[in-house]
PABA-569415 format. One record per residue: z, x, y of N, C-alpha, C in turn; residue in one letter. Coordinates in nm, 4 decimals, padded with zeros to 6 digits. Each point is the difference from the previous one (the first is absolute). Layout:
REM PABA-569415
Z / X / Y / Z / X / Y / Z / X / Y / A
...
***
This chain:
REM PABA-569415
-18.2716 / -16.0462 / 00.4382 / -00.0260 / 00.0524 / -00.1321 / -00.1491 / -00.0067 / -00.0262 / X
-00.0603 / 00.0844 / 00.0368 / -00.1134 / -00.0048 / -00.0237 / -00.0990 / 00.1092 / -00.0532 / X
-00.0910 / -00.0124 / -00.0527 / -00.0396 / 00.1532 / -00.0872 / -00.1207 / 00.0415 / 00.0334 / X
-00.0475 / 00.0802 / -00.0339 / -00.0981 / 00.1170 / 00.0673 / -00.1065 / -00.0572 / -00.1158 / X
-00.1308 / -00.0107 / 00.0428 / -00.1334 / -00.0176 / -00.1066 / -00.0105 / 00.0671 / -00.0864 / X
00.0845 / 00.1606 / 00.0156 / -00.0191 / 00.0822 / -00.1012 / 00.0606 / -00.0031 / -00.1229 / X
00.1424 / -00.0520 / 00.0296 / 00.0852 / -00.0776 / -00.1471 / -00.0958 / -00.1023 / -00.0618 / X
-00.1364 / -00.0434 / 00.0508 / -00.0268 / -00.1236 / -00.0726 / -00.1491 / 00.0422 / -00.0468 / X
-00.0069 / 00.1461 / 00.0055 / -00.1375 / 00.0359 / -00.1051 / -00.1303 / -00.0143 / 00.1249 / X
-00.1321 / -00.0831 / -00.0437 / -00.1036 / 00.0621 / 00.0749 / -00.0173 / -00.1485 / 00.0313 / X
00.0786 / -00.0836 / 00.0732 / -00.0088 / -00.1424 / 00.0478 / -00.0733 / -00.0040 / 00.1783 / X
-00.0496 / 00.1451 / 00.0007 / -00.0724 / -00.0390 / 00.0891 / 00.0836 / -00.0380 / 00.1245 / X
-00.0442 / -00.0253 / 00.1383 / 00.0818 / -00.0717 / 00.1203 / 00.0643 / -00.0937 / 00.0181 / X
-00.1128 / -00.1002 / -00.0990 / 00.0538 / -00.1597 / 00.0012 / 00.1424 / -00.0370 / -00.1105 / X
-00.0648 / 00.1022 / -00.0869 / 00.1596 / -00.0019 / -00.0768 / 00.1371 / 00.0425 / 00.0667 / X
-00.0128 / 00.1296 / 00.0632 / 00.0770 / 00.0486 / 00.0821 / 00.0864 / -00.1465 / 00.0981 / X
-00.0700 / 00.0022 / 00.0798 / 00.0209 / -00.1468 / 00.0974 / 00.0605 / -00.1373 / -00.0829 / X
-00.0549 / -00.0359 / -00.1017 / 00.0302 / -00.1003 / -00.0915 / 00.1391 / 00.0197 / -00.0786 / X
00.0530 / 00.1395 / -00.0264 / 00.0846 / 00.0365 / -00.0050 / 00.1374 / -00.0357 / 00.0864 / X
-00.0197 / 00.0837 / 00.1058 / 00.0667 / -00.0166 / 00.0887 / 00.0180 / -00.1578 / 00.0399 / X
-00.0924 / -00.0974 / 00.0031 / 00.0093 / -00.1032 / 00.0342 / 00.1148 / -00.1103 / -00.0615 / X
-00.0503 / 00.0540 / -00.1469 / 00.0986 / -00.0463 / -00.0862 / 00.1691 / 00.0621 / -00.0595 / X
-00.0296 / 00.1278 / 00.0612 / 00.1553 / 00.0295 / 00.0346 / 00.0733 / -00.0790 / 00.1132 / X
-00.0825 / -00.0163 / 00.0801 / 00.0622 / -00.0615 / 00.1360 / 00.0477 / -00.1787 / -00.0291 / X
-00.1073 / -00.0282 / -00.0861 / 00.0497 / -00.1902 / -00.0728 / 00.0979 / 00.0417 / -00.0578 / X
-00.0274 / 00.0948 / -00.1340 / 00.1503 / 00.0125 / -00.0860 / 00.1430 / 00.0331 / 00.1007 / X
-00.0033 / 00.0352 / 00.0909 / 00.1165 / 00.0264 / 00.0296 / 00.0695 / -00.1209 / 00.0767 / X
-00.1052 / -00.0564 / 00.0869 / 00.0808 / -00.1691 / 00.0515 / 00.0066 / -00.0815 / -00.1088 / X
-00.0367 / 00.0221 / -00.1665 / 00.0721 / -00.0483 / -00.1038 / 00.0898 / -00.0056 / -00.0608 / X
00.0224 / 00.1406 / 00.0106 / 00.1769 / 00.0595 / -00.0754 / 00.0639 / -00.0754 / 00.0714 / X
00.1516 / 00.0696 / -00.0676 / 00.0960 / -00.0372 / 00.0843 / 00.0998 / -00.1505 / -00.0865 / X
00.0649 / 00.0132 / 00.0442 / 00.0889 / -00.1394 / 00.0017 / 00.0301 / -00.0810 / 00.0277 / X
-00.0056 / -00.1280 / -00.1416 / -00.0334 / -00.1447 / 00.0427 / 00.1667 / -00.0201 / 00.0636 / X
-00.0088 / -00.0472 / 00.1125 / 00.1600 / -00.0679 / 00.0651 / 00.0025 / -00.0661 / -00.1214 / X
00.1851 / -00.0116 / 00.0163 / 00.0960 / -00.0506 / -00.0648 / -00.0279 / 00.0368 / -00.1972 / X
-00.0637 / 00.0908 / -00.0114 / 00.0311 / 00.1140 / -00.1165 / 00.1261 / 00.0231 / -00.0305 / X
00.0609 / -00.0267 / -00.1273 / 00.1156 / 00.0272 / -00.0139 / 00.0177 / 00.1971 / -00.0671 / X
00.1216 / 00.0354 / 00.0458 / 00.0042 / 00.1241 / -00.0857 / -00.0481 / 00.0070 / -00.1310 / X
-00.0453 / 00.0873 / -00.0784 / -00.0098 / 00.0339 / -00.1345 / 00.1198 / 00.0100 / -00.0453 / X
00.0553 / -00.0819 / -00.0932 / 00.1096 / 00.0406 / -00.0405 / 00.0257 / 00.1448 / -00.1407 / X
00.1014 / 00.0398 / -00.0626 / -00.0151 / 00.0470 / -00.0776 / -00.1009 / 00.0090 / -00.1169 / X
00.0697 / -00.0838 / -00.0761 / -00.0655 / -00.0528 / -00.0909 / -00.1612 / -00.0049 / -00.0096 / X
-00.0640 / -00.0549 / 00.0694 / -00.1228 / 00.0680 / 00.0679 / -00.0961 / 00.0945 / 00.0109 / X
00.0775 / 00.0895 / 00.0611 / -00.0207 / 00.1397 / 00.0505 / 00.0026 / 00.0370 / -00.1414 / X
00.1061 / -00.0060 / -00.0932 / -00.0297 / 00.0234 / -00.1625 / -00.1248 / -00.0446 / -00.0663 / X
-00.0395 / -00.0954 / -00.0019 / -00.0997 / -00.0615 / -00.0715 / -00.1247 / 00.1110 / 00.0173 / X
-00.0285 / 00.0122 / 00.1372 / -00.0754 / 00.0596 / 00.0939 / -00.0485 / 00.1285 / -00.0582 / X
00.1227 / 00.0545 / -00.0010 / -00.0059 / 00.1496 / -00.0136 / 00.0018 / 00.0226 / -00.1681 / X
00.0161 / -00.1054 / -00.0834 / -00.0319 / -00.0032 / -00.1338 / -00.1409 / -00.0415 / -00.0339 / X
-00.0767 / -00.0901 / 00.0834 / -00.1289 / 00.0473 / -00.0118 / -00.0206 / 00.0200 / 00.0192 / X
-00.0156 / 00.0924 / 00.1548 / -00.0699 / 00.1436 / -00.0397 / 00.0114 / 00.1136 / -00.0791 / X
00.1753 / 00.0387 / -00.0500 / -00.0166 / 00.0811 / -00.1422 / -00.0845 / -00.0312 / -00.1029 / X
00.0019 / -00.1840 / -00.0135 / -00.0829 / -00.0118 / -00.1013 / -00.1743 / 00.0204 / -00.0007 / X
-00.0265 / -00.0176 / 00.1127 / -00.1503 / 00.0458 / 00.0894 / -00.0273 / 00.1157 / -00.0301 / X
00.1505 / 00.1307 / 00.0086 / -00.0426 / 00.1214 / -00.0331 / -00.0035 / 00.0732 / -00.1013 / X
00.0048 / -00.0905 / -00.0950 / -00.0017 / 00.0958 / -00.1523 / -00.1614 / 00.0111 / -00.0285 / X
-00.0156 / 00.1077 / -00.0738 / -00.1344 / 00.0557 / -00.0640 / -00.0730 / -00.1420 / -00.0646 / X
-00.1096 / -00.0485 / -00.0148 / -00.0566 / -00.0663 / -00.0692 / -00.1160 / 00.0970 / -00.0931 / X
00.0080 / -00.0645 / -00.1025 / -00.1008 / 00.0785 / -00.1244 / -00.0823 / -00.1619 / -00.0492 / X
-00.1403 / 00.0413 / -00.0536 / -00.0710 / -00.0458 / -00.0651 / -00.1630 / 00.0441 / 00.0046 / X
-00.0544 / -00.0343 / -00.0131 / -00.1509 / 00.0521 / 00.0082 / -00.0667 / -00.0316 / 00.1547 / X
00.0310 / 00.1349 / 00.0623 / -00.0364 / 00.0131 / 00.0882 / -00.1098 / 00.1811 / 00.0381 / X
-00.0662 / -00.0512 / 00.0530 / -00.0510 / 00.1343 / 00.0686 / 00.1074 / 00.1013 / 00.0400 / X
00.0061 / 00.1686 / -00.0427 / 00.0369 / 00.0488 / 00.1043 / 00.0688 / 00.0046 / 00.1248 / X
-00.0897 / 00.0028 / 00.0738 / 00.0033 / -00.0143 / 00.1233 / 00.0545 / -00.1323 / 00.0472 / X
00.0188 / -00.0752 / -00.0648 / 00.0098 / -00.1757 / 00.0582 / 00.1735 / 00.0284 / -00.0602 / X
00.0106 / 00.0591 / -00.0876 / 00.1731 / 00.0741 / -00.0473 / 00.0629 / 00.0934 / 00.1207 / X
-00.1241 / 00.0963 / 00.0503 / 00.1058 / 00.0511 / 00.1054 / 00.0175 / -00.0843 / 00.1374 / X
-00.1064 / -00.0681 / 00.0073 / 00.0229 / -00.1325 / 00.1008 / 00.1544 / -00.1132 / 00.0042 / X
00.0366 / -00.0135 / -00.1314 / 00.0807 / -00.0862 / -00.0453 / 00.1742 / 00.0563 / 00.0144 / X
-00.0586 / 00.0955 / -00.0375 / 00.1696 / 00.1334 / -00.0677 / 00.0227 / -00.0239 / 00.1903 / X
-00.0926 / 00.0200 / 00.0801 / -00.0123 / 00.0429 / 00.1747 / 00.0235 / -00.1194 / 00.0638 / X
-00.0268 / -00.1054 / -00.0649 / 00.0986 / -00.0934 / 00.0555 / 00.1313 / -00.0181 / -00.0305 / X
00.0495 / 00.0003 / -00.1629 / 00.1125 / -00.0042 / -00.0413 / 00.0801 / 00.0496 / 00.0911 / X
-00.0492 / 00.1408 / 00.0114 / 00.1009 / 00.1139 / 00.1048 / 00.0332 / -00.0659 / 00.1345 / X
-00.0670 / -00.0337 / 00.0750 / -00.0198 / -00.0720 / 00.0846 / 00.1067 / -00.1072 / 00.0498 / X
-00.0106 / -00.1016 / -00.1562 / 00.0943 / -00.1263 / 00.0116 / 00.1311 / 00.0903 / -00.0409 / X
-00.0073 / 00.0507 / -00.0369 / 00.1937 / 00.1049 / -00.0242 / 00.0510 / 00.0566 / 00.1025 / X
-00.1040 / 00.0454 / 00.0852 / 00.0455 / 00.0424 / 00.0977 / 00.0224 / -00.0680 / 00.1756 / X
-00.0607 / -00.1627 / -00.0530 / 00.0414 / -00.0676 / 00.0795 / 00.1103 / -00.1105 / -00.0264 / X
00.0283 / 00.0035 / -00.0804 / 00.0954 / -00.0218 / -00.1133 / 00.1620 / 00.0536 / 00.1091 / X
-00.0450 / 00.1208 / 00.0166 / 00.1016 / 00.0840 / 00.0460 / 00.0241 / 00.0379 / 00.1213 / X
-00.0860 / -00.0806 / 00.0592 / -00.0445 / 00.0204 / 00.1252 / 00.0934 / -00.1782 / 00.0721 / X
-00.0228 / -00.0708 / -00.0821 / 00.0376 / -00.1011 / 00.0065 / 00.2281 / -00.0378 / 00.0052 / X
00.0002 / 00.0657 / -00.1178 / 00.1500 / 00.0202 / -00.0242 / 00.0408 / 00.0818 / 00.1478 / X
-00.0364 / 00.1246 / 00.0467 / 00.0353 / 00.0445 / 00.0957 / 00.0334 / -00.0749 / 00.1477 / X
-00.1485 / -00.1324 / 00.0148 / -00.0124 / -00.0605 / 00.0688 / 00.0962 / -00.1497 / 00.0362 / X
00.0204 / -00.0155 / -00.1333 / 00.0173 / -00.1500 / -00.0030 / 00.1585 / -00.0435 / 00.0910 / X
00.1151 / 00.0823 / 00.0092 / 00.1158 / -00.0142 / 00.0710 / -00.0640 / -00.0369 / 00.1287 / X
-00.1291 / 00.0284 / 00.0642 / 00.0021 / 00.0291 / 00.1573 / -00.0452 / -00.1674 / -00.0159 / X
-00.0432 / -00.1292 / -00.0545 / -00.0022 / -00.0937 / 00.0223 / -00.1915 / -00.0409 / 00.0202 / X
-00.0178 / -00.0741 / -00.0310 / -00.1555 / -00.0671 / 00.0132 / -00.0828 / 00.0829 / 00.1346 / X
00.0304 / -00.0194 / 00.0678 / -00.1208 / 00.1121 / 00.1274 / 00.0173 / 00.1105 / -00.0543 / X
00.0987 / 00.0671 / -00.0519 / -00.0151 / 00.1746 / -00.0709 / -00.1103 / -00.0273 / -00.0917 / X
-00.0122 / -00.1070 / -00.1260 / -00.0340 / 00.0028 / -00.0839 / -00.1687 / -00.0462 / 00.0459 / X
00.0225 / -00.0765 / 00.1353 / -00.1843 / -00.0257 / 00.0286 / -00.0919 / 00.1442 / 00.0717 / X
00.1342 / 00.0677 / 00.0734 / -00.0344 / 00.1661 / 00.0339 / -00.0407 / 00.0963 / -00.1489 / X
00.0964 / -00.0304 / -00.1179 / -00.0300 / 00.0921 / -00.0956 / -00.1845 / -00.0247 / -00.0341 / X
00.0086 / -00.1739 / 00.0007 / -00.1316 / -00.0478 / -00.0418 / -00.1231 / 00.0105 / 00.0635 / X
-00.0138 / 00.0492 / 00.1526 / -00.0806 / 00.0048 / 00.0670 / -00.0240 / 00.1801 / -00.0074 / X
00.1189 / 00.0415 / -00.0370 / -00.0392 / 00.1317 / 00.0176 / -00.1002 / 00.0433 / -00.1932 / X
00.0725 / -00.0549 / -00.0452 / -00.0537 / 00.0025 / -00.1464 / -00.1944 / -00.0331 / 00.0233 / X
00.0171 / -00.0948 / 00.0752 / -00.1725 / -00.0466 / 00.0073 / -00.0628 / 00.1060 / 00.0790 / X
00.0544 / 00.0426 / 00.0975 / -00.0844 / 00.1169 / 00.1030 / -00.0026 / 00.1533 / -00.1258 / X
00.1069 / 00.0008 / -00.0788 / -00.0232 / 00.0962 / -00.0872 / -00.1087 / 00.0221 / -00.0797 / X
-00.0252 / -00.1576 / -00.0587 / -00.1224 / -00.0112 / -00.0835 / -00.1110 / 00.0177 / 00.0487 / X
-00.0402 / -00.0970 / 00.1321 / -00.1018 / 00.0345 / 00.0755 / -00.0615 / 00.1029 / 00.0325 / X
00.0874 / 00.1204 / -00.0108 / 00.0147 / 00.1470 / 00.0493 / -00.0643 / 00.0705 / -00.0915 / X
00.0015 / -00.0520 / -00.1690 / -00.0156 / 00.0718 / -00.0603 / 00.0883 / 00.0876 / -00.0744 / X
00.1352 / 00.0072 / 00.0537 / 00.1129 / 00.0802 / -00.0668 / -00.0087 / 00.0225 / -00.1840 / X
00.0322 / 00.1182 / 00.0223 / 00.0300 / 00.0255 / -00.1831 / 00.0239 / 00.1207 / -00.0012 / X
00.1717 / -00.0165 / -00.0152 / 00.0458 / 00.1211 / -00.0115 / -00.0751 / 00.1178 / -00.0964 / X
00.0871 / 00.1883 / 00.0434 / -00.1204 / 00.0788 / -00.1155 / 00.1401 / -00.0544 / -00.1157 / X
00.0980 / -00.0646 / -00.0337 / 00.0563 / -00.0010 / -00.1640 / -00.0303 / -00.1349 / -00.0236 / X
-00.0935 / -00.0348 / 00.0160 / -00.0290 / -00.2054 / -00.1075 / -00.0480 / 00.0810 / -00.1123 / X
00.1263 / -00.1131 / -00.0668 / -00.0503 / 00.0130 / -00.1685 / -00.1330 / -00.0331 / -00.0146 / X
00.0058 / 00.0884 / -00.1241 / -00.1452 / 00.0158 / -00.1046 / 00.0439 / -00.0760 / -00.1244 / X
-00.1049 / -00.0872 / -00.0651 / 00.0726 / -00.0653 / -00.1699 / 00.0391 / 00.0636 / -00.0469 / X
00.0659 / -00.0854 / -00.0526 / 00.0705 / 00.1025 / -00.1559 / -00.0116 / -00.0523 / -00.1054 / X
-00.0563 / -00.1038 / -00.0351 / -00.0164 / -00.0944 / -00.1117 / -00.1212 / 00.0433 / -00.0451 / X
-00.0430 / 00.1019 / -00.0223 / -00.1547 / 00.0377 / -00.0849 / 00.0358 / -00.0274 / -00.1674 / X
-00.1133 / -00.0241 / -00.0118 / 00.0324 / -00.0305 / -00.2268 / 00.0062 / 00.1326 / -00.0370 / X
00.1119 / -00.0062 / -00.0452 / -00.0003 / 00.1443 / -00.0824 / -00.0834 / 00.0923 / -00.1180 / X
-00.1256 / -00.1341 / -00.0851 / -00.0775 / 00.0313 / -00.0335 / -00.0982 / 00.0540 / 00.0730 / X
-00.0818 / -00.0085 / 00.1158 / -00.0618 / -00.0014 / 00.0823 / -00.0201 / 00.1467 / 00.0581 / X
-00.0477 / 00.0682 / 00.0677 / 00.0030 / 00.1019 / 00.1120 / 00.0504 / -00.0439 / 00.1135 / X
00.0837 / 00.1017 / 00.0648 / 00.0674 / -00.0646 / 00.1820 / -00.2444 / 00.0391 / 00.0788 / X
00.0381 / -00.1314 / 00.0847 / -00.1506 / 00.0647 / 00.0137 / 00.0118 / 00.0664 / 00.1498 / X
-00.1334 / 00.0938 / -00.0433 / -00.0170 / 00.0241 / 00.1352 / 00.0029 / -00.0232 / 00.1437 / X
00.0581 / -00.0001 / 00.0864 / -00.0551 / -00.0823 / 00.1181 / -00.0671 / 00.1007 / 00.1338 / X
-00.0676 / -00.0545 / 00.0609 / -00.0769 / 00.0325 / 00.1339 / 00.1417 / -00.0098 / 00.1246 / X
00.0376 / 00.1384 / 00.0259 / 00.1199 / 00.0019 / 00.0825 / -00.0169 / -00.0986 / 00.1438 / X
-00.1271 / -00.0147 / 00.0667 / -00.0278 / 00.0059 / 00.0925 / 00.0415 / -00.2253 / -00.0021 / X
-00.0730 / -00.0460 / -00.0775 / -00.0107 / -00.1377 / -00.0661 / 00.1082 / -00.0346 / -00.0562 / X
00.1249 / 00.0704 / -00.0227 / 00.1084 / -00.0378 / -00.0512 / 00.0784 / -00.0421 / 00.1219 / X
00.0113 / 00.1227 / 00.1002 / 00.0642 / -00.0290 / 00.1273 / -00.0611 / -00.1032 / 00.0651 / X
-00.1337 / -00.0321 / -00.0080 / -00.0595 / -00.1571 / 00.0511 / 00.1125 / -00.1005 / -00.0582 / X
-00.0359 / -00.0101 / -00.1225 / 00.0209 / -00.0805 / -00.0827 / 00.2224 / -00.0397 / 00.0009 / X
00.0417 / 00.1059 / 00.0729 / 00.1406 / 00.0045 / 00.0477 / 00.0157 / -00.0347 / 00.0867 / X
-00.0476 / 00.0034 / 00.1030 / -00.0315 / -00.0441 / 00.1525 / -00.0108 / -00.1711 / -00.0237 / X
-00.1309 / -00.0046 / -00.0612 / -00.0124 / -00.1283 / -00.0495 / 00.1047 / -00.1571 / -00.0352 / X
00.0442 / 00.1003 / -00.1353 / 00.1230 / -00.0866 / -00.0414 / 00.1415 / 00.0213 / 00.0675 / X
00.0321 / 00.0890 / 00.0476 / 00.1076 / 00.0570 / 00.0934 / 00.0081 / -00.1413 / 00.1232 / X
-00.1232 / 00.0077 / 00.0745 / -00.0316 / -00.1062 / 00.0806 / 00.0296 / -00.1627 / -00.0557 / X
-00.0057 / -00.0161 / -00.1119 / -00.0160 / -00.0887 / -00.0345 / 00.1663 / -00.0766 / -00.0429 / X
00.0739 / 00.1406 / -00.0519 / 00.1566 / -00.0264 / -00.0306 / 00.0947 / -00.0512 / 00.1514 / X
-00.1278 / 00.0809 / 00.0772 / 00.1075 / -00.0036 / 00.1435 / 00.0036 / -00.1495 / 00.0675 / X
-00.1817 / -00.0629 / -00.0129 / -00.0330 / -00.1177 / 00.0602 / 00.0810 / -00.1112 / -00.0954 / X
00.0214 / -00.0046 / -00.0906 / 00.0547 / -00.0477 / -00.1024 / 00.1222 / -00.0303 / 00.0153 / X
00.0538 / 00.1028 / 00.0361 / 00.1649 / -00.0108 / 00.0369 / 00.0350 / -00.0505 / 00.1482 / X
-00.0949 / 00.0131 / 00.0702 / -00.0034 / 00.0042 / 00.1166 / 00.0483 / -00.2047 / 00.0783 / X
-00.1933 / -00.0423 / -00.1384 / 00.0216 / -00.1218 / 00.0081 / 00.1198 / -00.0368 / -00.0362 / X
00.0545 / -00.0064 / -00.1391 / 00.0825 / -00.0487 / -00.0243 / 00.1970 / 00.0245 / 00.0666 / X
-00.0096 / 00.0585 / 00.0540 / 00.1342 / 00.0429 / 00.1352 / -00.0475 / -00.1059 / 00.0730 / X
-00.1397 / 00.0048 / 00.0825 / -00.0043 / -00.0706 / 00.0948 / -00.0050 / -00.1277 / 00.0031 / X
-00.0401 / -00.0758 / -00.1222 / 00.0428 / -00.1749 / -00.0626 / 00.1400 / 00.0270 / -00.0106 / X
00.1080 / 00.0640 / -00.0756 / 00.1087 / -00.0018 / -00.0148 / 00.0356 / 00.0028 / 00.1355 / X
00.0423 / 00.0621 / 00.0782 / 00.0810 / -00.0033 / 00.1193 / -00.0826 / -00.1100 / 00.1350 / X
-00.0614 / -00.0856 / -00.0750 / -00.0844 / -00.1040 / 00.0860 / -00.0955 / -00.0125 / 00.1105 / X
-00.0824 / 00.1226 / -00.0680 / -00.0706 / 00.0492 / 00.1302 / -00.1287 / -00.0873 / 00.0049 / X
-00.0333 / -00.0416 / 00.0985 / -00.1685 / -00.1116 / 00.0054 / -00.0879 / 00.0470 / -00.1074 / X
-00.0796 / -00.0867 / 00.0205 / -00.0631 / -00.0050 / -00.1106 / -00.1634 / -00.0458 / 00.0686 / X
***
């Protein structure tokens, strides 16, 4: 699992390499601690209730842009949310596969073209303008951030190293 310098902006060679280096540690990290017990139900509920709760809209005085960042994670945790329920019958290694794949997603950059946009603007207010180009950053961004998010938290749940 390892990624190309170009997913990681203008890091130059040494970034490139440093990259890779540290994909190669993270991966003799994953994985599962022996004698891990299954996730039981109950669990797997809790789980998947915070991340619904991870994915609801947050409002308050925020920038813009730091709103479509936020709404782009929400989406994110809902949709790993669901990603999770699908997963969870196949037993703890499904759920450290869902989680490893969730992290290579983020890393990647993924963000689908339908991540929500807010919807919580003040109705006194104007919807404002935005810079199309900086929004999709700014989705990418938090998108990444719902995924690593969910990612971690699967991979503590189903007892993966640490």
């Amino acid at each position: 699992m390892t990624t190309s310098s170009a997913s990681h902006g203008s890091g130059g060679s040494h970034g490139a390499q440093g990259s890779e280096i540290s994909q190669e540690a993270l991966q003799t990290r994953v994985g599962r601690v022996d004698g891990t017990p299954e996730l039981r139900q109950g669990e797997i509920s809790r789980l998947v209730e915070g991340l619904r709760w991870s994915s609801r809209e947050i409002r308050g005085g925020m920038d813009a842009y730091i709103r479509v960042r936020a709404a782009a994670r929400a989406d994110a945790c809902g949709r790993v949310a669901d990603e999770l329920e699908r997963a969870a019958s196949a037993g703890n290694d499904a759920l450290l596969a869902l989680a490893a794949s969730l992290r290579a997603r983020s890393i990647s950059g993924e963000a689908p073209d339908d991540v929500k946009l807010p919807t919580l603007w003040r109705a006194d207010r104007p919807v404002p303008q935005l810079d199309p180009a900086r929004v999709q950053r700014e989705q990418q961004i938090g998108f990444g951030l719902g995924l690593a998010q969910g990612a971690a938290q699967i991979h503590l749940a189903a007892g993966g190293r640490v």
